[in-house]
Predicted model as a PDB file, atoms N, CA, C, CB and O in Angstrom, pLDDT in the B-factor column:
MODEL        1                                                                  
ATOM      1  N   UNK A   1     197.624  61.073 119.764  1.00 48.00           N  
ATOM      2  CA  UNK A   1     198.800  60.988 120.601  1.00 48.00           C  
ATOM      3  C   UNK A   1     198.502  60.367 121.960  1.00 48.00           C  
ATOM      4  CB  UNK A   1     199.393  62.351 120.782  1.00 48.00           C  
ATOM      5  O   UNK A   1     199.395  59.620 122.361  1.00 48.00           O  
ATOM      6  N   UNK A   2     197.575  60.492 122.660  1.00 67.00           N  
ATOM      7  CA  UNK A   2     197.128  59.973 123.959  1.00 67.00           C  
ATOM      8  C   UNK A   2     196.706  58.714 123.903  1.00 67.00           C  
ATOM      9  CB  UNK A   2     196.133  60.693 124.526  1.00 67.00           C  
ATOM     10  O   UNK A   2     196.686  58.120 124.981  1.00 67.00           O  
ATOM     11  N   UNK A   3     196.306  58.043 122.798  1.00 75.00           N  
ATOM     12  CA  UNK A   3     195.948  56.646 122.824  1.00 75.00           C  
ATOM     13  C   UNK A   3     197.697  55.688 122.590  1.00 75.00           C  
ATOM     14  CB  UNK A   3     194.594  56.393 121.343  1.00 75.00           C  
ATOM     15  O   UNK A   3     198.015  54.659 123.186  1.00 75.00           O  
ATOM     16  N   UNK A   4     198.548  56.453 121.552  1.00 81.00           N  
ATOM     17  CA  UNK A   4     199.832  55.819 121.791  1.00 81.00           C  
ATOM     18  C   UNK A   4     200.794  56.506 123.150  1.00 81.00           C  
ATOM     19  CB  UNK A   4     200.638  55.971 120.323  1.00 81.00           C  
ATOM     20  O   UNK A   4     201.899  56.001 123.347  1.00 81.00           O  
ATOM     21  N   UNK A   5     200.397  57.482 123.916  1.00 81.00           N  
ATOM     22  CA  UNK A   5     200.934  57.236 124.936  1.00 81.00           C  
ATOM     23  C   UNK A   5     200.452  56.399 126.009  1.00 81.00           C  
ATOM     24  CB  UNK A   5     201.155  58.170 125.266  1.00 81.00           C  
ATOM     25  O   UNK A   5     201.200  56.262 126.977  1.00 81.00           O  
ATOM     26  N   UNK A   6     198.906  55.593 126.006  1.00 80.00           N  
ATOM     27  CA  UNK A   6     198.915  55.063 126.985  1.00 80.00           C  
ATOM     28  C   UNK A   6     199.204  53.408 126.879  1.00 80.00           C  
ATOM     29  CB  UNK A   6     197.787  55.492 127.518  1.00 80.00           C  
ATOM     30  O   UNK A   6     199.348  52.507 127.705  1.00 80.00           O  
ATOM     31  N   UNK A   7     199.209  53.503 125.400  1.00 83.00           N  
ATOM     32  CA  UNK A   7     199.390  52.108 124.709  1.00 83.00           C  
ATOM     33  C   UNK A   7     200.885  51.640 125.088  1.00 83.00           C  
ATOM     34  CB  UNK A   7     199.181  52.212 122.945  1.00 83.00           C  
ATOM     35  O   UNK A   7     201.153  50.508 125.492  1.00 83.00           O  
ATOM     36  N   UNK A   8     202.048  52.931 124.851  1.00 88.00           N  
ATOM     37  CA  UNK A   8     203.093  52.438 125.493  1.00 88.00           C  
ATOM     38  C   UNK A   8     204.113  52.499 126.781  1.00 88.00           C  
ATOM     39  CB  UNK A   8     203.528  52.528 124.831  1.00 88.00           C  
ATOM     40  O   UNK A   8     205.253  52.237 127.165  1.00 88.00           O  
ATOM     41  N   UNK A   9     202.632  53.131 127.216  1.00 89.00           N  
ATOM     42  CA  UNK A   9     202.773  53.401 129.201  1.00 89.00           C  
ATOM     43  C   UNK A   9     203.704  52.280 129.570  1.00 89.00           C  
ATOM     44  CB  UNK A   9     200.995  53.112 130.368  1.00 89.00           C  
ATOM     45  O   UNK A   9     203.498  51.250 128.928  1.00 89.00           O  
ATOM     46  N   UNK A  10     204.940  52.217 130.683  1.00 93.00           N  
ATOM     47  CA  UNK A  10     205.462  51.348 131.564  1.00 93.00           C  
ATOM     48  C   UNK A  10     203.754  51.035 132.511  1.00 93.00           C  
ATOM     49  CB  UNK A  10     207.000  52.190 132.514  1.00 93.00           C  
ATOM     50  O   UNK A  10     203.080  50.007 132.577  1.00 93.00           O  
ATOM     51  N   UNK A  11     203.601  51.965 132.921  1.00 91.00           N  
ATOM     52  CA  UNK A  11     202.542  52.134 134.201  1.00 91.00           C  
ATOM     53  C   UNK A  11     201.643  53.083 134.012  1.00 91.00           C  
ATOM     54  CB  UNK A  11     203.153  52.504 135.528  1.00 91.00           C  
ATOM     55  O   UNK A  11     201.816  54.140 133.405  1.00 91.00           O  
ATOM     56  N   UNK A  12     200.297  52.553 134.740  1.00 88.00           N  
ATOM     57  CA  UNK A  12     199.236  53.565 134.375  1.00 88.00           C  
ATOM     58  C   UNK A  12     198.982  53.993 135.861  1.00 88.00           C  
ATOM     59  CB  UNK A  12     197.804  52.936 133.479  1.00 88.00           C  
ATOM     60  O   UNK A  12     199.139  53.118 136.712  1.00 88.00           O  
ATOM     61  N   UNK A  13     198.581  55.333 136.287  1.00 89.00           N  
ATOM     62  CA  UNK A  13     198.449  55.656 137.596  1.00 89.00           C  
ATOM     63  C   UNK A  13     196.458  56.002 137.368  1.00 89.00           C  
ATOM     64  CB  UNK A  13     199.758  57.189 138.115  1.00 89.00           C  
ATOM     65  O   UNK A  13     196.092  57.034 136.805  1.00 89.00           O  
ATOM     66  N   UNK A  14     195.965  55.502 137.626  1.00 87.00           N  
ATOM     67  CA  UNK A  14     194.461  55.263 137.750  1.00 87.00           C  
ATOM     68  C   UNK A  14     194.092  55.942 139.190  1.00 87.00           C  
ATOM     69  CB  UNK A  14     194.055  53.524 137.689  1.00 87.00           C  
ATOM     70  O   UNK A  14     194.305  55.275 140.203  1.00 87.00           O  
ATOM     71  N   UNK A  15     193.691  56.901 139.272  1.00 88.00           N  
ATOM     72  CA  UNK A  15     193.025  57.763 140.708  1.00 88.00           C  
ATOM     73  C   UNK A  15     191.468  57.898 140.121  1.00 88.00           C  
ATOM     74  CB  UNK A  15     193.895  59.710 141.111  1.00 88.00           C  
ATOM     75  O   UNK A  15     191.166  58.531 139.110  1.00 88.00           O  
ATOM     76  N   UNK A  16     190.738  57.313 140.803  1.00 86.00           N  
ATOM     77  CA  UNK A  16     189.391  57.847 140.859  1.00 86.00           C  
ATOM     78  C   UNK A  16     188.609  57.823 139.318  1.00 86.00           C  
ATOM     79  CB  UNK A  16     189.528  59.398 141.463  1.00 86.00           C  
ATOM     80  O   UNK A  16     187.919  58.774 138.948  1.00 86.00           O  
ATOM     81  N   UNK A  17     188.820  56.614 138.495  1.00 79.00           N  
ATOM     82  CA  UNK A  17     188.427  56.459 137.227  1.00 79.00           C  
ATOM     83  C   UNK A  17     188.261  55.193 137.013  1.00 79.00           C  
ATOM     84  CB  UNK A  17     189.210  56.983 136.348  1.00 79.00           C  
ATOM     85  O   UNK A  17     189.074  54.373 137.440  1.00 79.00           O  
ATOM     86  N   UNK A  18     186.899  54.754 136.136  1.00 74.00           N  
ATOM     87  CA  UNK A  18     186.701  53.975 136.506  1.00 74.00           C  
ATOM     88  C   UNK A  18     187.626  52.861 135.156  1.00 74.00           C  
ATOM     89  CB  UNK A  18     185.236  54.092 136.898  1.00 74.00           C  
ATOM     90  O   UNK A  18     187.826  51.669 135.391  1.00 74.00           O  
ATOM     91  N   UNK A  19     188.107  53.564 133.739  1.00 75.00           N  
ATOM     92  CA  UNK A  19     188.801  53.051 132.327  1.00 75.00           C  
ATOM     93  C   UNK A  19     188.039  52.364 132.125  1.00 75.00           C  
ATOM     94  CB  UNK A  19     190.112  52.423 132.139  1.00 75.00           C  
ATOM     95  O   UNK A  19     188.187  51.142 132.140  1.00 75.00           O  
ATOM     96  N   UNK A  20     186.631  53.181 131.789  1.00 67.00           N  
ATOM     97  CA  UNK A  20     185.520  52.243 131.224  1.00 67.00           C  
ATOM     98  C   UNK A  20     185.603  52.674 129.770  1.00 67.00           C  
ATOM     99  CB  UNK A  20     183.908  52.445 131.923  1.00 67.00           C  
ATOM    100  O   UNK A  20     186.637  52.873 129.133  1.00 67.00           O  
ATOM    101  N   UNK A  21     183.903  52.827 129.194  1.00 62.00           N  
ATOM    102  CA  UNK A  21     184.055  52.905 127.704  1.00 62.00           C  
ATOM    103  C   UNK A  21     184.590  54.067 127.352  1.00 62.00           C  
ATOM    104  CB  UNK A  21     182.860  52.755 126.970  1.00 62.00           C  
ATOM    105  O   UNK A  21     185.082  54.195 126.231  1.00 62.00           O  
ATOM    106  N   UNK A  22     184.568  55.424 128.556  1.00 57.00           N  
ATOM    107  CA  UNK A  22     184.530  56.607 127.459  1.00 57.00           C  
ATOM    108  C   UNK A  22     185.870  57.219 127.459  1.00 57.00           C  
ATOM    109  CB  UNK A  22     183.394  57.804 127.774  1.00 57.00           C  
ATOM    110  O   UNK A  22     186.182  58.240 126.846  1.00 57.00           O  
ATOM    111  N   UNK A  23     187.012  56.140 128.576  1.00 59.00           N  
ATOM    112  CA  UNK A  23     188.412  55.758 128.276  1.00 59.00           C  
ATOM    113  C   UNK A  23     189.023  55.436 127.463  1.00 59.00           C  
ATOM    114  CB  UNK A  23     188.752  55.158 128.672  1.00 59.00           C  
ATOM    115  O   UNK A  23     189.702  56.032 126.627  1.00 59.00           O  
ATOM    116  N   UNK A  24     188.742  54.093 127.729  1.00 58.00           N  
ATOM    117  CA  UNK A  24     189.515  52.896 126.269  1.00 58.00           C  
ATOM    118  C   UNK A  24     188.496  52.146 125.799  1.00 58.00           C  
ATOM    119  CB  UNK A  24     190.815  51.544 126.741  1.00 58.00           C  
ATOM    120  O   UNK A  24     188.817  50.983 125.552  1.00 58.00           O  
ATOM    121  N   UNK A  25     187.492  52.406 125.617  1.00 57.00           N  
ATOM    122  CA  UNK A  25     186.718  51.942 124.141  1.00 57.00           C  
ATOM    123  C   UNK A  25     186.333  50.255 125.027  1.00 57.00           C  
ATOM    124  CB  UNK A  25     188.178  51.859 122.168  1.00 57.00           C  
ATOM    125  O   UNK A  25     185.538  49.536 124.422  1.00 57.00           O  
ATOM    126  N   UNK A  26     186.828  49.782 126.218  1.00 56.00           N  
ATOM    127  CA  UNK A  26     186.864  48.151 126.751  1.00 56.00           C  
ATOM    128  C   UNK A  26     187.736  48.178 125.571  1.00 56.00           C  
ATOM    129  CB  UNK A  26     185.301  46.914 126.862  1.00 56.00           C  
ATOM    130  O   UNK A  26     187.065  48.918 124.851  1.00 56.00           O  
ATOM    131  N   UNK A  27     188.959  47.822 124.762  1.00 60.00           N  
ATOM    132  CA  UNK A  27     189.695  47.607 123.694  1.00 60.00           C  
ATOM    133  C   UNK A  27     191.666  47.261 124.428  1.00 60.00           C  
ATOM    134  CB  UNK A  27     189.354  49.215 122.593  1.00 60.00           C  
ATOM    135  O   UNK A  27     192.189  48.157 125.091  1.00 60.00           O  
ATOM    136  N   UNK A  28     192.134  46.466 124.264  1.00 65.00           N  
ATOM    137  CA  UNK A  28     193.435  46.747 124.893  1.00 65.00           C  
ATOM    138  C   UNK A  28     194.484  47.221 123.868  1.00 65.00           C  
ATOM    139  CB  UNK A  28     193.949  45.490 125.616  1.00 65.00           C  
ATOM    140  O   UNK A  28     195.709  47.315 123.948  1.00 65.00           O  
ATOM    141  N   UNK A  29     193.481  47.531 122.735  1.00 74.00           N  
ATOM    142  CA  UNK A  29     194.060  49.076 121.979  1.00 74.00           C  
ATOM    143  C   UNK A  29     194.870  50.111 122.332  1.00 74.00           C  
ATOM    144  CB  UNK A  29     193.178  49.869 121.739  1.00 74.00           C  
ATOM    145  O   UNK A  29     195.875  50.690 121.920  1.00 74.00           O  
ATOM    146  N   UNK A  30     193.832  50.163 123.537  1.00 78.00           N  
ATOM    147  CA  UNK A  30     194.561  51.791 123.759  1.00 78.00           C  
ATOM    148  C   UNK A  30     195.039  51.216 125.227  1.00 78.00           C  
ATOM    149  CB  UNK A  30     193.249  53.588 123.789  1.00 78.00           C  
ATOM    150  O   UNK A  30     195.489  52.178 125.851  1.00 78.00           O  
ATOM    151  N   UNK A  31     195.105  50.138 125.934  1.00 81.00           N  
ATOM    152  CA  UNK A  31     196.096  49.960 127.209  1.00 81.00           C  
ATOM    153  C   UNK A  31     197.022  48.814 126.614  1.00 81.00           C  
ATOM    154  CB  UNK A  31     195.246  49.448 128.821  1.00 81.00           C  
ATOM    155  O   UNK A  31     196.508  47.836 126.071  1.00 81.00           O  
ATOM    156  N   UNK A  32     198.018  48.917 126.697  1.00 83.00           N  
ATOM    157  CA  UNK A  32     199.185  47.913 126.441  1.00 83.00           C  
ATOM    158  C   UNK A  32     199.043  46.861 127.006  1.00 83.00           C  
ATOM    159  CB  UNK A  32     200.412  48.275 126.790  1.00 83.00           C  
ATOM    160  O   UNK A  32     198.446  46.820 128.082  1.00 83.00           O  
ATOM    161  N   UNK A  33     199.623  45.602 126.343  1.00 83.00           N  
ATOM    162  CA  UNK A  33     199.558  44.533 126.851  1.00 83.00           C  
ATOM    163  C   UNK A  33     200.429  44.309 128.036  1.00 83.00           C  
ATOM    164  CB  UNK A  33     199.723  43.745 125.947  1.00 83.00           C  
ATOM    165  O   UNK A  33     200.660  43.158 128.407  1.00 83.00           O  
ATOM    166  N   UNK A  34     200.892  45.271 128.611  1.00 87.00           N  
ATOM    167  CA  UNK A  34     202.316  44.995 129.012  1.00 87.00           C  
ATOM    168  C   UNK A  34     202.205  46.558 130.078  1.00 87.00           C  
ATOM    169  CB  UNK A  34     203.720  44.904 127.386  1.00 87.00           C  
ATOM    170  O   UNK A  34     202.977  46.879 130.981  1.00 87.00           O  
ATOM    171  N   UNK A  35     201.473  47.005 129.780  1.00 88.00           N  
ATOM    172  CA  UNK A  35     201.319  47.903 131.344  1.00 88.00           C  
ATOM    173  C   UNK A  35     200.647  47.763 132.103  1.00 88.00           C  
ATOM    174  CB  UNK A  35     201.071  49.035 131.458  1.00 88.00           C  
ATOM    175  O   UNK A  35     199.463  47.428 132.054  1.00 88.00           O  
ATOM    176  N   UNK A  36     201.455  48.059 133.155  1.00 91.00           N  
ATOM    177  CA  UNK A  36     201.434  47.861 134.535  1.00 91.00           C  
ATOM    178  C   UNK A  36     199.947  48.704 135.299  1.00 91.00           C  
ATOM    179  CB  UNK A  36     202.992  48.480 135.086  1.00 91.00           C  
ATOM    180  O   UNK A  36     199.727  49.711 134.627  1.00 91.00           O  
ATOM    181  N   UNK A  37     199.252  48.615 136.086  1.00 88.00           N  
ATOM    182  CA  UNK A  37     198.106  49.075 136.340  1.00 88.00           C  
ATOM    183  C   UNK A  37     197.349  49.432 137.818  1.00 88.00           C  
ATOM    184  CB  UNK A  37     197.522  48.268 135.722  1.00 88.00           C  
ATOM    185  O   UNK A  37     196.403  48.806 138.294  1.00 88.00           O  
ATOM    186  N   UNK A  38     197.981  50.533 138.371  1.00 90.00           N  
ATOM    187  CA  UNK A  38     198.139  51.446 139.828  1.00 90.00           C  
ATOM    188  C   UNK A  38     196.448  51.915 139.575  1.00 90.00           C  
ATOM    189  CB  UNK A  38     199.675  53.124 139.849  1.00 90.00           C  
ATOM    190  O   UNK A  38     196.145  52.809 138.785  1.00 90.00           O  
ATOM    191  N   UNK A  39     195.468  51.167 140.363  1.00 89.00           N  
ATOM    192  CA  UNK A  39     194.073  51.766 140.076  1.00 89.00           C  
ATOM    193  C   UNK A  39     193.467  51.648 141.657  1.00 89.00           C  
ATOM    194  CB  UNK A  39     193.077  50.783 138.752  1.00 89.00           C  
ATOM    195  O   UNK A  39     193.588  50.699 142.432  1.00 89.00           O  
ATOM    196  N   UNK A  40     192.724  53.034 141.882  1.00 90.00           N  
ATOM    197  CA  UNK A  40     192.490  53.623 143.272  1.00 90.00           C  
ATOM    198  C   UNK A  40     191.056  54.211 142.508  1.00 90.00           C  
ATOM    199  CB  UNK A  40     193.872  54.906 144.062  1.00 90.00           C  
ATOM    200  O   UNK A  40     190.795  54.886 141.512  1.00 90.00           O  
ATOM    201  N   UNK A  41     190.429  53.646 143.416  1.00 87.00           N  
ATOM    202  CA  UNK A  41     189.023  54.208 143.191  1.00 87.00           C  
ATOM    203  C   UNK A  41     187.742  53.789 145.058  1.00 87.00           C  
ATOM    204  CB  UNK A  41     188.359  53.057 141.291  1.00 87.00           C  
ATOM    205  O   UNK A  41     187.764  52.669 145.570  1.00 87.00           O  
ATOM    206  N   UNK A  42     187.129  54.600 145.463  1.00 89.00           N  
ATOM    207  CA  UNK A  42     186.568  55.211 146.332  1.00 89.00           C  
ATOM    208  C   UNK A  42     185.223  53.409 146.138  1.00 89.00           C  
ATOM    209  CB  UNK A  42     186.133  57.278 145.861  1.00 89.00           C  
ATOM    210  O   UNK A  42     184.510  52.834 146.961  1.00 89.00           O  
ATOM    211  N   UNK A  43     185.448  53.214 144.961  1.00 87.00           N  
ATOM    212  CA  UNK A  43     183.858  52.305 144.742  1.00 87.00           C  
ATOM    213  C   UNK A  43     184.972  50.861 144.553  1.00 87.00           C  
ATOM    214  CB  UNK A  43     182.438  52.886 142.793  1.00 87.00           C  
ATOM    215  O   UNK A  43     185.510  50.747 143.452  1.00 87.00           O  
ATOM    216  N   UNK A  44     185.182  50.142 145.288  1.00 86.00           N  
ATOM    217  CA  UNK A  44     186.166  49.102 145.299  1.00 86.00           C  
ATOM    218  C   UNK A  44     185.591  48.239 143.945  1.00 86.00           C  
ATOM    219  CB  UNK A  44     186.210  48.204 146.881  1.00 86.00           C  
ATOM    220  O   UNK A  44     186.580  47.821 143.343  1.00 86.00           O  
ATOM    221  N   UNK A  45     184.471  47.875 143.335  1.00 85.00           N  
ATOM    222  CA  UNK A  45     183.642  47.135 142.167  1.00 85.00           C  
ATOM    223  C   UNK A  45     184.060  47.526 141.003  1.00 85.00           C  
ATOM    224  CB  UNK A  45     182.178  47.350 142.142  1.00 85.00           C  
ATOM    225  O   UNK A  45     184.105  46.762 140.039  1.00 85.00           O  
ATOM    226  N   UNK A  46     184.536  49.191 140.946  1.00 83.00           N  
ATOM    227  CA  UNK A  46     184.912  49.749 139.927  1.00 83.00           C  
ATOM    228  C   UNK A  46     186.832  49.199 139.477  1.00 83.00           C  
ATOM    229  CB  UNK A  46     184.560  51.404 140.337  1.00 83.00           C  
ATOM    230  O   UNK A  46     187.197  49.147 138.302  1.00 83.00           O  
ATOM    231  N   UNK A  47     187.877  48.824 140.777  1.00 86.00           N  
ATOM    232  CA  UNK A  47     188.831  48.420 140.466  1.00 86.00           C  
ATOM    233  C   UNK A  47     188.951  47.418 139.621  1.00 86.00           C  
ATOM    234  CB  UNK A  47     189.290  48.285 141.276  1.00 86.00           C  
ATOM    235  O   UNK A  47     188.070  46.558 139.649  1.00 86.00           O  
ATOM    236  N   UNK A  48     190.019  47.290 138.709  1.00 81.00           N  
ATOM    237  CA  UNK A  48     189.880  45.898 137.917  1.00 81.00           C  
ATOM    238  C   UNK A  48     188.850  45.298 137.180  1.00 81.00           C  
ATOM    239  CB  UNK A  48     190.035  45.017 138.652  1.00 81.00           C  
ATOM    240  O   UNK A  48     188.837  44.109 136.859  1.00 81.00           O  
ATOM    241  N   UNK A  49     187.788  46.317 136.850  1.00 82.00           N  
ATOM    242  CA  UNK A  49     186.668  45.824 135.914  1.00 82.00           C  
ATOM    243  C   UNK A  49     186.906  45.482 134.709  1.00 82.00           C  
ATOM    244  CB  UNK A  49     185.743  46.646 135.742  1.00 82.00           C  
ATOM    245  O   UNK A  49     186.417  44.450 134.249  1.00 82.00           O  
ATOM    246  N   UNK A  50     187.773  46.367 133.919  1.00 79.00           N  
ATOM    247  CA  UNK A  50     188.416  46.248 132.693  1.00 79.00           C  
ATOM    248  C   UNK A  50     189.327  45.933 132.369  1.00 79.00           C  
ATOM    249  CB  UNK A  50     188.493  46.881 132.226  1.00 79.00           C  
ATOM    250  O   UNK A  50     189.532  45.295 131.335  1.00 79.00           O  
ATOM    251  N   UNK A  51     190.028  46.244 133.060  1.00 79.00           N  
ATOM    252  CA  UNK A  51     191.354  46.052 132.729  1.00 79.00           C  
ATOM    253  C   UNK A  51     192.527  45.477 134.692  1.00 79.00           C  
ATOM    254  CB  UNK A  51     191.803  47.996 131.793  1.00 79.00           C  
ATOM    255  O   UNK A  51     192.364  46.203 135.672  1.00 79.00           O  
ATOM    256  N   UNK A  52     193.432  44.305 134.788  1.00 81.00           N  
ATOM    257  CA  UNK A  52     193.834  44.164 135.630  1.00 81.00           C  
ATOM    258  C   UNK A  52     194.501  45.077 136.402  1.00 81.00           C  
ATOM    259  CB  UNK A  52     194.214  43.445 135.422  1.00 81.00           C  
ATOM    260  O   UNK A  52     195.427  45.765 135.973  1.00 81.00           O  
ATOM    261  N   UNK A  53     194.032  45.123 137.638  1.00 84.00           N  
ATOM    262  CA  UNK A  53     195.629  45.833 137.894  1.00 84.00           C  
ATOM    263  C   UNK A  53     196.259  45.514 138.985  1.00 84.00           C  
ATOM    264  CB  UNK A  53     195.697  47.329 138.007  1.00 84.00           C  
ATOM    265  O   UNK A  53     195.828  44.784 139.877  1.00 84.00           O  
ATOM    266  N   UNK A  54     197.429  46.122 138.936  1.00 85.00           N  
ATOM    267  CA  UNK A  54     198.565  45.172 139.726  1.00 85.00           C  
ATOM    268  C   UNK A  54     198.743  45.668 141.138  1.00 85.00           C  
ATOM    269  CB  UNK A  54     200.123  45.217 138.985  1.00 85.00           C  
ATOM    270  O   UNK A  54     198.989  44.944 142.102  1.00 85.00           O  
ATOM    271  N   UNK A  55     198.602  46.912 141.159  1.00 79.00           N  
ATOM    272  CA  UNK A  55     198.154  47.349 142.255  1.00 79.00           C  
ATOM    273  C   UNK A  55     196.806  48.043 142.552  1.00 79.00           C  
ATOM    274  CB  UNK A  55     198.995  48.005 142.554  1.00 79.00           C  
ATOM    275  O   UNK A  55     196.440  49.082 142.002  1.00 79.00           O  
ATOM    276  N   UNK A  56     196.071  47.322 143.530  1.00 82.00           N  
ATOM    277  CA  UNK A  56     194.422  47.790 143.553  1.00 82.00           C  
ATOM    278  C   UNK A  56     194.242  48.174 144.764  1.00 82.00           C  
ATOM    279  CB  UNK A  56     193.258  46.688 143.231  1.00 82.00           C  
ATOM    280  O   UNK A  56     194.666  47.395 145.618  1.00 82.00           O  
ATOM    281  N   UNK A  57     193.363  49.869 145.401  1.00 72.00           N  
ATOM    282  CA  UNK A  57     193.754  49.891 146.493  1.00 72.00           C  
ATOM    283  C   UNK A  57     191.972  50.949 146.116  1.00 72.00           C  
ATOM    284  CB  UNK A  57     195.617  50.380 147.054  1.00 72.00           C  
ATOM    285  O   UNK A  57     191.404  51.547 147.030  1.00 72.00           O  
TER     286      UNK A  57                                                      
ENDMDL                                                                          
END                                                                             
């Protein structure tokens, strides 16, 4: 159930994670092609590694 809810997320709210492997597999399986991507993390290198996001802070 958690891989099709994030698959058909509008928006993902990303605090302090980095959605590496032991997230989403690196796979856009389990993140939608088509969601949106709110990612906040303390290590700025870790934003946008995997996956884009639209807002990076």
């Amino acid at each position: 159930m958690p891989v099709r809810l994030t698959r058909e997320a509008d928006v993902m709210v990303v605090l302090g994670a980095g959605l590496g492997f032991n997230s989403t597999f690196h796979f856009n399986e389990y993140v939608g092609a088509d969601t949106r991507i709110a990612h906040v993390d303390l290590e700025s290198a870790v934003v946008g590694r995997y996956f884009p996001a639209k807002i990076a802070a």
